[in-house]
N, C-alpha and C positions, 0 to 999 in steps of 0.2 A: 504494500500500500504506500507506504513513507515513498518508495522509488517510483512507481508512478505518479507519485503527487510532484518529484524532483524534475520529473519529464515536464510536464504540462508547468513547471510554473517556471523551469529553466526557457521554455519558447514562450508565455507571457513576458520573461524578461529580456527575450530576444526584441518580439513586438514592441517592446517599449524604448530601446535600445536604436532599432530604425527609424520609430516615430521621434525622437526628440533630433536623431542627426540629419532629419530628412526631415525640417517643417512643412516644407513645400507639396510634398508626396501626399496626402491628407489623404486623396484614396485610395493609394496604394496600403497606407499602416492600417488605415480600416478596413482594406479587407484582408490582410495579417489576422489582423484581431479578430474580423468574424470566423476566420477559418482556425483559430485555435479552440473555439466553439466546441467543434468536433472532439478533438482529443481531452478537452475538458468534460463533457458528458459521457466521455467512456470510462473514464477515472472511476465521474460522480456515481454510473452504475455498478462500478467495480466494489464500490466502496460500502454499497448496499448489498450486494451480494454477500461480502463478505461479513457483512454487521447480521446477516440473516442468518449466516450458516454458525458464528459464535453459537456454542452452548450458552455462555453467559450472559445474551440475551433472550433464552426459552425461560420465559415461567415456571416457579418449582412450587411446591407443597411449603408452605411455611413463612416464603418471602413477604405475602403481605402481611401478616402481622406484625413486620419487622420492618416496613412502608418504603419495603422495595417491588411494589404489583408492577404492573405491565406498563406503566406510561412512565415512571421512575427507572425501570432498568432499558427502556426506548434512551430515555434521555444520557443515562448512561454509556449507551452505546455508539450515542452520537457526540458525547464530549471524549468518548475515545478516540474516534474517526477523526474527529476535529485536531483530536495532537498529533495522529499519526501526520494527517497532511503538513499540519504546521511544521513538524520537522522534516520531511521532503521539500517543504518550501523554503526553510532556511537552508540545506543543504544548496537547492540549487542557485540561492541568492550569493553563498562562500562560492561555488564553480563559478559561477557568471563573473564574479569580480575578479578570480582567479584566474581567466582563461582572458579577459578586459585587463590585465597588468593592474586593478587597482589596488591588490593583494599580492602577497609577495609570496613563493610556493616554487617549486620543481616545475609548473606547467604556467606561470605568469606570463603573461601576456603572448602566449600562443598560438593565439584567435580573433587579437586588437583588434583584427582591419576587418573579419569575418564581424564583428561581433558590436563594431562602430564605437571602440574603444576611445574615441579622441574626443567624446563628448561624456560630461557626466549625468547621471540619472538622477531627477528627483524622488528623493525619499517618499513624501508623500504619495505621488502615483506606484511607487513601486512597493508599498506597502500595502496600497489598496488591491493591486492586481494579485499581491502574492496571498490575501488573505480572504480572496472572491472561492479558491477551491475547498479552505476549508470550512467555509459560512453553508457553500451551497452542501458540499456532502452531510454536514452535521444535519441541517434543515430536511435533505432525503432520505436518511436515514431517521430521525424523528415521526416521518410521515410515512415510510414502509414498513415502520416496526408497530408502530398507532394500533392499539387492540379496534379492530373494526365493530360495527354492532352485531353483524352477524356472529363473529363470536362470544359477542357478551351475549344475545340472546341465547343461543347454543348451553350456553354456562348457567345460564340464568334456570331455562328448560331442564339439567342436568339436577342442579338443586333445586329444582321444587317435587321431581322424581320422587325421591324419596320420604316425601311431605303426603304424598296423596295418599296412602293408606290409613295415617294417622287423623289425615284432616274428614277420610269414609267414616272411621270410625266415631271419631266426635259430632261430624252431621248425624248416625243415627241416635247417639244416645241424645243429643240438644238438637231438636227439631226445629229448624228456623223456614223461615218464609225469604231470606233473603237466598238470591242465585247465587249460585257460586260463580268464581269468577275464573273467565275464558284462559283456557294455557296458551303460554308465551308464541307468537306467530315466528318460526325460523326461516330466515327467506331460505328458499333454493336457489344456491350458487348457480351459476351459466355455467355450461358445459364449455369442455374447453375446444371445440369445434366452431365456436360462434362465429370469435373472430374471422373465421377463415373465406366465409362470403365477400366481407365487408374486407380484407386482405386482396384477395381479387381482383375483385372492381378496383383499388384501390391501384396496383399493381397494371391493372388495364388502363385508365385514366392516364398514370404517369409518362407509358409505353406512347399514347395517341399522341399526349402532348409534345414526348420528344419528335414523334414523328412530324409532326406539325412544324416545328418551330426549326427544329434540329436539318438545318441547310446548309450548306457554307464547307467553306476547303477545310483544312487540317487547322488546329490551334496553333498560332504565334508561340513559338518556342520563348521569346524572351520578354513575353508578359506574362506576370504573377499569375494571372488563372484569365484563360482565353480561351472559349469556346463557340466553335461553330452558331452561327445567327445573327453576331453582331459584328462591326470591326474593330470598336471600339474600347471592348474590354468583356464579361463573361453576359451570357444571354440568360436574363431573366426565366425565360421559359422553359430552356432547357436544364436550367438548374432545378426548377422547379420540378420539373418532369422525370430529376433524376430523385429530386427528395422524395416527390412520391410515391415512386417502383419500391422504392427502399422502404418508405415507410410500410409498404403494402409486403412486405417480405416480415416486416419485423409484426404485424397482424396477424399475419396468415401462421405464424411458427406453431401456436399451440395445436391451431387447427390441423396441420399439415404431421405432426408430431402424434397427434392421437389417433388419426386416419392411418398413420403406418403402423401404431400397434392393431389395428382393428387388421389392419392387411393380414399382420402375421397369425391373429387370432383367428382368419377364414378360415372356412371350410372343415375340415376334420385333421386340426392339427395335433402335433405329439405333446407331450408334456413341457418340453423345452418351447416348443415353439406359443405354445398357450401361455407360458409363463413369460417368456419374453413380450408377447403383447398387450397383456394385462398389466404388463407394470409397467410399459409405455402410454398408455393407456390414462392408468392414473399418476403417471407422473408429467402428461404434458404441460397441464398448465404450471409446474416450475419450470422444466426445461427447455418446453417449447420458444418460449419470448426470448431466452439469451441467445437459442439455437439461431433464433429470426434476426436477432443482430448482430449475429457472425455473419451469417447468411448475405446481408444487408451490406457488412463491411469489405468482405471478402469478394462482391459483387461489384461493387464503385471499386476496388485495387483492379479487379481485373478489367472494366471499364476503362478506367484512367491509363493504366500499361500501354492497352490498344491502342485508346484515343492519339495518347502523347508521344508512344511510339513511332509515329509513323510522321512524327514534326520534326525529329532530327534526324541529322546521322552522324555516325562517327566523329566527323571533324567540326560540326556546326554547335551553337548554343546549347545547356542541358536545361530544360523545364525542372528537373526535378535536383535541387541543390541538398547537401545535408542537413539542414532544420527540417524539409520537407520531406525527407528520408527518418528523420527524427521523430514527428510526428507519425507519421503512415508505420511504423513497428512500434510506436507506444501507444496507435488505436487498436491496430492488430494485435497485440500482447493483453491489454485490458481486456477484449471480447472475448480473447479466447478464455483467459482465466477466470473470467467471468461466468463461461457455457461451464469450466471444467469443477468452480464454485458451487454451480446450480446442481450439476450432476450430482458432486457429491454430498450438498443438503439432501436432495432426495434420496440419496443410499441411508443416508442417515435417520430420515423417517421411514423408512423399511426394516428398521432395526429389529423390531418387535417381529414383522411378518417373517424376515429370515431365518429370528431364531424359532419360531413355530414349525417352518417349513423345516429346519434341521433337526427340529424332534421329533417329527414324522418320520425320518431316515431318509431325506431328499439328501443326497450328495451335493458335497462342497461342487463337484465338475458339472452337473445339473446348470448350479448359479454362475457358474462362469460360461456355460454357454450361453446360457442366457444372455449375460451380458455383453460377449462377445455378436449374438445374431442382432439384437437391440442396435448395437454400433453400426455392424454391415448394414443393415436394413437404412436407417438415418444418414448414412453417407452415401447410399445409393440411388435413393430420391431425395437428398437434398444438394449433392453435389451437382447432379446434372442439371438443378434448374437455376443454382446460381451460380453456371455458365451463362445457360441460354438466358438469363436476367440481362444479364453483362453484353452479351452479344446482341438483343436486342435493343438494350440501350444505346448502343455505339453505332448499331447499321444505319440509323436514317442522317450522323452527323461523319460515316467514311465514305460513306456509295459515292 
């Protein structure tokens, strides 16, 4: 966490670094800053992830009488988040000044000119940007660990259980005229297929749009971000049409996640294969949505490779410098350990079913196949369609 947090807030200190030596550039540092966006929301999910998968913010037997309940160890878990980042962000404030010659070290002034060493940073903004990661993860984490009502009613429905025989018998002997009162309403969760409609369309919509708008030669190699539709700098439209497909990818994950264990559950499968899709099954809606934002990120890399690919060669300009190298393996590092997070929260609430399953005499090789066909089956329909994502996005701005 703390090193993710040193990535993303060492490229805010880059952005800030070009924005003060470059007054003039006003759109070029803004769109720096919007595009460190990205790797800043992979963090903030990383960071949730991993505040979800802590034991030490599950609720126990005993905590709240000791007025640590569910909204006290939430907040807990978010003033932990909150240091970890803090100190990834002091770390990468010591590198930036260290690699800028403003500190004195084995690697001082290394990367002046890279790094626009000949100007100094104000404190002020750079205190503000380095302290925007750890305000936003603390605040998402506050708000994914939040006890929802559905399970306080749940809890609520749970203990009145054992009240209703005591409160039959008190109606019969004290005869009242007053009704008894209605049991607690639990909603029904949404199955985790829903999204996957509204994924679709969604994914359909962004596809029209690039086609639509997405015209024009190869992107200017030696502009910050140029794409096909405009001359002048990146096309509204096509950006749009790429945030869409993505977001329609990161929709559709739980849906597309529970459809493949149903897959493996057709027809008259083995014991293995029944197993492996009932616990896809019920575990898409955790792992479906990070799967969707791998899917999603791993879709725009392979996108962007194509796209920008084909704007140089060998001897001309590179689109893609080291910061931007920097970025794109610390969005790709967060999603994935973010999917490999989620995974194993879910093994973790399987705890109880595994060891059930083991005192039946299910074999330990049973669960590993299991887990092994779960992975084949999910890389096999998820790989090929965030290709063909990537390659539909790109066909109407190469043709």
């Amino acid at each position: 966490m703390a090193a993710a947090a040193a990535g993303v807030g060492f490229l805010l200190l880059c952005t800030l670094g070009y924005a003060v030596a470059h007054p003039k550039s006003t759109g070029q540092s803004l769109v720096r800053l919007v595009w460190c966006a990205v790797p800043l929301a992979a963090v903030v999910q990383f960071a949730v992830a991993v505040a979800r998968t802590d034991p030490a913010t599950r609720p126990r037997d005993g905590l709240d009488a000791a007025g640590l309940g569910p909204v006290r160890l939430s907040v807990l878990a978010a003033a932990s988040t909150a240091i970890s980042c803090t100190l990834g962000s002091g770390f990468a404030l010591l590198l930036y000044k260290v690699l800028r010659g403003d500190v004195g070290g084995p690697l001082s002034g290394s990367a002046r000119r890279l790094l626009d060493g000949q100007v100094h940073l104000p404190w002020g903004a750079t205190l503000t940007l380095l302290g925007l990661l750890p305000a936003l993860a603390a605040g998402a984490c506050v708000l994914a660990l939040h006890p929802r009502r559905e399970a306080a009613a749940m809890t609520q429905q749970a203990a009145a259980e054992p009240l209703e025989g005591a409160e039959e018998a008190e109606s019969a002997e004290t005869p009242s005229d007053v009704p008894p009162a209605p049991p607690p309403v639990v909603p029904t969760p949404k199955p985790a297929y829903a999204g996957l409609p509204w994924g679709i369309a969604i994914i359909a919509v962004g596809l029209a749009l690039e086609a639509y708008v997405g015209h024009g030669p190869a992107p200017d190699p030696n502009r910050l971000i140029s794409l096909p539709g405009r001359t002048d700098g990146a096309s509204p439209g096509v950006l749009g049409g790429w945030l869409l497909a993505s977001l329609g990818l990161v929709l559709a994950g739980p849906g597309l996640t529970h459809w493949c264990g149903v897959l493996l559950a057709a027809g008259r499968p083995g014991a293995v294969r029944l197993l492996a899709g009932r616990i896809l099954q019920d575990a898409a809606t955790r792992i479906g949505r990070p799967l969707g934002v791998l899917c999603a990120v791993a879709s725009g890399a392979l996108a962007a490779a194509e796209l920008y690919g084909a704007a140089w060669d060998s001897s001309g300009p590179r689109p893609f410098g080291p910061l931007t190298g920097l970025g794109a393996a610390l969005v790709m590092a967060c999603v994935t350990a973010t999917a490999i997070t989620a995974a194993l929260d879910s093994r973790q609430n399987r705890t109880g079913t595994t060891a059930a399953l083991q005192r039946l005499g299910i074999p330990a090789s049973m669960l590993r196949g299991a887990a092994i066909l779960r992975t084949g089956v999910l890389l096999a329909v998820l790989t090929p369609l965030t290709w063909a994502i990537a390659e539909l996005v790109t066909l109407p701005m190469s043709r």
